[in-house]
C-alpha positions in Angstrom: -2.3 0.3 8.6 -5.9 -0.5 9.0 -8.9 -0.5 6.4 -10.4 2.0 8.6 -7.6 4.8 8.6 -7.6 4.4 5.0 -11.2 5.1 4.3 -10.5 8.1 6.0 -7.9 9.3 3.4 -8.8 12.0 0.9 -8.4 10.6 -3.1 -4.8 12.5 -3.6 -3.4 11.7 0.2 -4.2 7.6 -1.1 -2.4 8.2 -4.4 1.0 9.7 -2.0 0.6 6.4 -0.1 0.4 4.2 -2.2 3.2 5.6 -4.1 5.3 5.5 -0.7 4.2 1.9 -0.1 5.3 1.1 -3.7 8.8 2.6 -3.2 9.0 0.4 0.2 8.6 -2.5 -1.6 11.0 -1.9 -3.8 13.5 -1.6 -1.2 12.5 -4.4 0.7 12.5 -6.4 -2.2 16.3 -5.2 -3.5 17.0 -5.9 0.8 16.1 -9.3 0.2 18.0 -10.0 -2.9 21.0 -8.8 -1.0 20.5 -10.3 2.0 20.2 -7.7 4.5 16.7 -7.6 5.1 16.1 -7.4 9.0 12.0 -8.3 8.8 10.7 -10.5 6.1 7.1 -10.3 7.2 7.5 -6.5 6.4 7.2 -7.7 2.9 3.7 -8.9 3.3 2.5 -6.6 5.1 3.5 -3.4 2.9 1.8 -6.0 0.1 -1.4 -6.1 2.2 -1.7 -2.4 2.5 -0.9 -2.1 -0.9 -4.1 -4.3 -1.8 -6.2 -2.3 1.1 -5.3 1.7 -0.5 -6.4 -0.3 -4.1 -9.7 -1.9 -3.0 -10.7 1.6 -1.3 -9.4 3.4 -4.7 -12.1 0.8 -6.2 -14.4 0.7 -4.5 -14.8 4.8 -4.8 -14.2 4.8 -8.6 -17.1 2.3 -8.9 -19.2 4.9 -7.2 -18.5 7.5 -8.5 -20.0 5.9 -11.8 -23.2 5.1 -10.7 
């Protein structure tokens, strides 16, 4: 997912997303520790997009205080 489709995003479709992403994670992780993940880089990059939905939720909160 890309910074740009993200900005996009309306404040409660981020908060769904990010939740989603979170569960993923989860999975991947528990995957790993059984040894039947398929992709290992899917783990960074759910990570990344993880980081990307929080900087945009950032970003906007900060703005909405000044």
């Amino acid at each position: 997912m890309k910074a740009s489709e993200i900005k996009f995003m309306t404040d409660p479709e981020l908060d769904t997303k990010l939740a989603e992403l979170k569960q993923e994670l989860f999975n991947l992780r528990f995957q790993l520790a059984v040894n039947q993940l398929d992709n290992p880089t899917r783990i960074k990059a759910v990570k990344k997009d993880i980081a990307r939905i929080k900087t945009i939720q950032r970003e906007r909160q900060l703005t909405a205080e000044n």
